[in-house]
N, C-alpha and C positions, 0 to 999 in steps of 0.2 A: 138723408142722403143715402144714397144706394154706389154699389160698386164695389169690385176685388180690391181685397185689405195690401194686394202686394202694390197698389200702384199709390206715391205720397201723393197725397190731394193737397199738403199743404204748403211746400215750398214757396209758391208767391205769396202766401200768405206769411210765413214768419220774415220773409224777405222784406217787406213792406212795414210789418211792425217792426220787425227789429231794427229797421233805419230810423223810424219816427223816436224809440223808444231811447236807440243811442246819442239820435243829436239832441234829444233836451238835454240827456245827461253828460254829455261831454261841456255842455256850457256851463255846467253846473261843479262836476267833478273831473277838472281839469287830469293827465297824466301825472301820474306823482303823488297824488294827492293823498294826505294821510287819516282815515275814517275809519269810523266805525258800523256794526251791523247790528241793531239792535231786535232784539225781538225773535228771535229762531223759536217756530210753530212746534212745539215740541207735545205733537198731541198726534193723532191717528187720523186727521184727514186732509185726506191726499194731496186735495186742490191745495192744499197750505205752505205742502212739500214740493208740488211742481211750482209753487211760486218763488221758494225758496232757490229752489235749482235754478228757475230763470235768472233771477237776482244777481247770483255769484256769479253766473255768465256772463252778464252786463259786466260788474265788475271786473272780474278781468279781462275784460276786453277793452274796459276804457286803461286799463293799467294803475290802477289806483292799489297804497298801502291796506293793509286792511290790519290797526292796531289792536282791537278790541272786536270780539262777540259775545253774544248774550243771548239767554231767553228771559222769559220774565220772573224767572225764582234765581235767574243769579245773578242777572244785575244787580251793580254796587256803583252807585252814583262816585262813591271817591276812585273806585278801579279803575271807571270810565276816564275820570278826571287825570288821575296820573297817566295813564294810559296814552292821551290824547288830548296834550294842553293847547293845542292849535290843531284846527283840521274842519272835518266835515263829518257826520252823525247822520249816519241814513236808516231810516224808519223801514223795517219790514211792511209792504204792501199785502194787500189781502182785499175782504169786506167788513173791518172791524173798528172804521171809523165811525164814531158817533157811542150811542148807549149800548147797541145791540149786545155788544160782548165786553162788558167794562173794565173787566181786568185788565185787555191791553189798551184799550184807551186812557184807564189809569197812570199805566204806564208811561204810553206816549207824552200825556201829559206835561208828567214829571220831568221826565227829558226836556222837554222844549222849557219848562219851566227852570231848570236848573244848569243851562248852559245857553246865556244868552250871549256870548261872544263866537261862538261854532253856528257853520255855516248846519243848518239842517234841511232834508231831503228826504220827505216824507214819500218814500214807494208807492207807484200807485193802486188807489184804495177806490171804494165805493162807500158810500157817504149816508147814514141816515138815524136819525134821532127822533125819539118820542115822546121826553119829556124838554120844554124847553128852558128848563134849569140848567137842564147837562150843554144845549147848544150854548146858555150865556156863559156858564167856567167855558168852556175850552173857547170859543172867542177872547175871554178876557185872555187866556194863555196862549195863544195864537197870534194874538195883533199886536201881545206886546214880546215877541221876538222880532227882532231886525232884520234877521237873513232864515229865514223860516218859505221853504217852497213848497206845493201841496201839488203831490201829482194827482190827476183823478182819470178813473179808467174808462169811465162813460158820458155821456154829454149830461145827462140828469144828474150824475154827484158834482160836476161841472159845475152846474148852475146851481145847484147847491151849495157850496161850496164857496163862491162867487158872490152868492145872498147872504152868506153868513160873515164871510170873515173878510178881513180887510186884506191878510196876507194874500202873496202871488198862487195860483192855483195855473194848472197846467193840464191839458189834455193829453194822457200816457198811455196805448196798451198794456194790457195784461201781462204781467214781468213772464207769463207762462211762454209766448211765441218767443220768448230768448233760446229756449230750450234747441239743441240740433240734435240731438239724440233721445230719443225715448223706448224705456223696455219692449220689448216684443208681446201684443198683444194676444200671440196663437190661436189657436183654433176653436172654434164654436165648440163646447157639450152641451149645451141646454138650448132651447129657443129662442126666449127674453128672459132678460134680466131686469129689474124694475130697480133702480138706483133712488131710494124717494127719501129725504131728508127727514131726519127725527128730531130735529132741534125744535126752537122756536122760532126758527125764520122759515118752518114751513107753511105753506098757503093748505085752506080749510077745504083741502078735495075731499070729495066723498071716494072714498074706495070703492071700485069695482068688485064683483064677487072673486071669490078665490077662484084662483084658475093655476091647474096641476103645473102648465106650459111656463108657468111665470114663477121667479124668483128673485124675492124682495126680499134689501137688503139696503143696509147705510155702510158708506166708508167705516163710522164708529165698528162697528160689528167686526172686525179684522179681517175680512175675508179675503182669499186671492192668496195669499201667503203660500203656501205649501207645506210639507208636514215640517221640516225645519226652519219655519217662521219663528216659532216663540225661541228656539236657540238665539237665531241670527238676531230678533229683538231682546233678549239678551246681553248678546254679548256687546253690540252697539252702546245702550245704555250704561253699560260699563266702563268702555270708549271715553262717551261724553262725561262722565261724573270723576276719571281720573284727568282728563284733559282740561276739564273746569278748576279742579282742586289747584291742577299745576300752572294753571292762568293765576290762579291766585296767591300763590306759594311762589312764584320765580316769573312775573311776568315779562316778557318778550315777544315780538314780532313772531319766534317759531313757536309760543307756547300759543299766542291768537292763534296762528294758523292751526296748529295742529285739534284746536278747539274746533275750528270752524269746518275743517276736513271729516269729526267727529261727528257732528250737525248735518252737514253732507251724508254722509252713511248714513246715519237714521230716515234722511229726505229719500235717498235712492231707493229704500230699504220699502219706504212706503209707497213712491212712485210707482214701482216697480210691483209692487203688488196691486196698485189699483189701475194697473193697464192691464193684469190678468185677470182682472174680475172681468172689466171691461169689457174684454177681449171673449169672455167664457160663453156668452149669447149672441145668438143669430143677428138681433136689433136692441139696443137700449132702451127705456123709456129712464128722462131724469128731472128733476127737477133743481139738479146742485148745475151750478156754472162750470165747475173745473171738469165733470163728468161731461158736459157739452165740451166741452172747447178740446179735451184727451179724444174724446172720439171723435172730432173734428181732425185732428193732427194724425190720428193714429187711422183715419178710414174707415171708422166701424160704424155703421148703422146706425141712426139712433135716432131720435124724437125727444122732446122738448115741453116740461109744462113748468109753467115762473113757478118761482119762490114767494114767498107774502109780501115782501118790498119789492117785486120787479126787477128784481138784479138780472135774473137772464134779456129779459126784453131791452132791457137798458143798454145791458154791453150787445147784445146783437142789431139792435136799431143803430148805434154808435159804430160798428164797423164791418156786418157783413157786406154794405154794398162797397162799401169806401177799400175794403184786403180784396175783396172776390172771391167772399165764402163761395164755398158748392151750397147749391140748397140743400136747406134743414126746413125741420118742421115744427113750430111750435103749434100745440094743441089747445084748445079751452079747456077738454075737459079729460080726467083720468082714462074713461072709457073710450074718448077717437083717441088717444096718445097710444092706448095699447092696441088697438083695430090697425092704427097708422104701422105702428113697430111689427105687428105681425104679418102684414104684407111685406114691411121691408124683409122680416127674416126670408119666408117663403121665396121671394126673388131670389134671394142669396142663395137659397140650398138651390133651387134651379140652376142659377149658374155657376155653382161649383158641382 
């Protein structure tokens, strides 16, 4: 997509998911209701922390209690339990349902596994497995919850989802269109920026040659912060490990919250720095989902090539025409993705 960064391209777009996203979840989590938030991304990338931020907007905007949070080093199944002996247990959303990343599927698990009288409300995720040992445990722990719902963020984990398991499965945007405020992206200093994943969900492109104009880089890498990033990630962390302690030592409604406010900072913390990366080149090229969808929301330029499971294809086959994305571009190969982004930059400095 091309066009000045000051005009929002995305208002009917959050407008559209956030109606779809609120009314499954008000049928779900009634006003009042008292839950939990399991699973807080307590890691360096970004898409994990705008999901996060979307989430707690939902929530309170449906007006729901929020007795307990957690990430997955301090979950305490008994904390949970006194915490929240009647209620509702909602799953942080992401792409880490299935093998791909098994720690929090581990987790997930466990939950559903050790609270089958709570309503659960699994966020929505993108769905994919590659040993089918690991699809038959979590079916067995899936079908045998009672009130277990699975949102899913694209039609492919949809039907996946659907083929696997017997629970109710639901079609959810991305919890990130909750969002109505996002950091200020600023102004271009480099050209492109090449946003390209170093995990193992990325796809086997061949790299282009080096090229001086381009700067590649992953969320992981910290980048975008400012000279006062590692302070600010600091003292947050500090935040979060005394606000945990006092969840545990005196728990209450203000010790949850003040947990969860803690979890918040560290989400803004990274948000906020990965709309300045974003923000730092003429056009993007990426191949992470949340780097598409920030520079969709935020205006910026940018070009598109999947990840090794199709995640970006899947959520954009799934809702550009259905919101009325602005055209984007996805690419076959690394070398039109950067040909594409480089014309987009060139427009841009013309018409600025």
């Amino acid at each position: 997509m091309t066009g000045r960064r000051d005009v929002d391209p995305a208002a009917a777009i959050r407008a559209k998911a956030g109606a779809e996203s609120t009314a499954v979840l008000r049928g779900l989590l009634p006003p009042g209701t008292r839950c939990a938030l399991v699973d807080f991304p307590h890691h360096a990338n970004v898409g994990d922390s705008a999901i996060w931020l979307g989430e707690r907007a939902l929530l309170r905007e449906l007006d729901v209690d929020l007795a307990y949070v957690c990430d997955r080093h301090t979950f305490a199944e008994a904390d949970l339990a006194r915490r929240l002996p009647t209620g509702a247990i909602v799953l942080h959303g992401g792409g880490n349902l299935g093998d791909l990343w098994p720690h929090h599927q581990q987790l997930r698990e466990r939950v559903v596994r050790a609270f089958p009288r709570h309503r659960i409300v699994q966020l929505p995720q993108s769905v994919h497995f590659d040993d089918p040992r690991n699809l038959a445990r979590a079916r067995a722990v899936f079908d045998a919850h009672p009130d277990l719902t699975l949102l899913l963020r694209d039609a492919h984990s949809l039907r996946q989802a659907r083929d696997a398991f017997a629970t109710r499965s639901v079609l959810v945007p991305d919890s990130v269109f909750a969002l109505q405020d996002l950091p200020a992206a600023g102004a271009p200093h480099r050209r492109l920026l090449w946003l390209a994943r170093t995990d193992h969900e990325a796809a086997p492109h061949a790299e282009p040659s080096p090229d001086r104009t381009v700067h590649r880089t992953d969320w992981n890498a910290g980048e975008g912060g400012g000279p006062d990033w590692p302070e600010q990630l600091r003292s947050v962390r500090t935040a979060i490990r005394a606000a945990a302690d006092a969840l545990r030592r005196a728990p209450s409604d203000r010790s949850a919250e003040d947990l969860a406010d803690a979890f918040d900072a560290h989400a803004r913390l990274q948000l906020r720095r990965g709309c300045r990366l974003l923000g730092s080149a003429g056009a993007v090229v990426t191949d992470r989902l949340h780097a598409h969808l920030l520079c969709l929301l935020l205006g910026i330029p940018h070009t598109v090539l999947d990840d090794r499971n199709g995640k970006i294809s899947s959520y954009r086959n799934t809702w550009r025409h259905r919101h009325g994305w602005p055209r984007t571009h996805l690419a076959p190969t690394p070398h039109r993705a950067l040909r594409h982004a480089a014309a987009q930059a060139d427009r841009l400095r013309q018409e600025t």
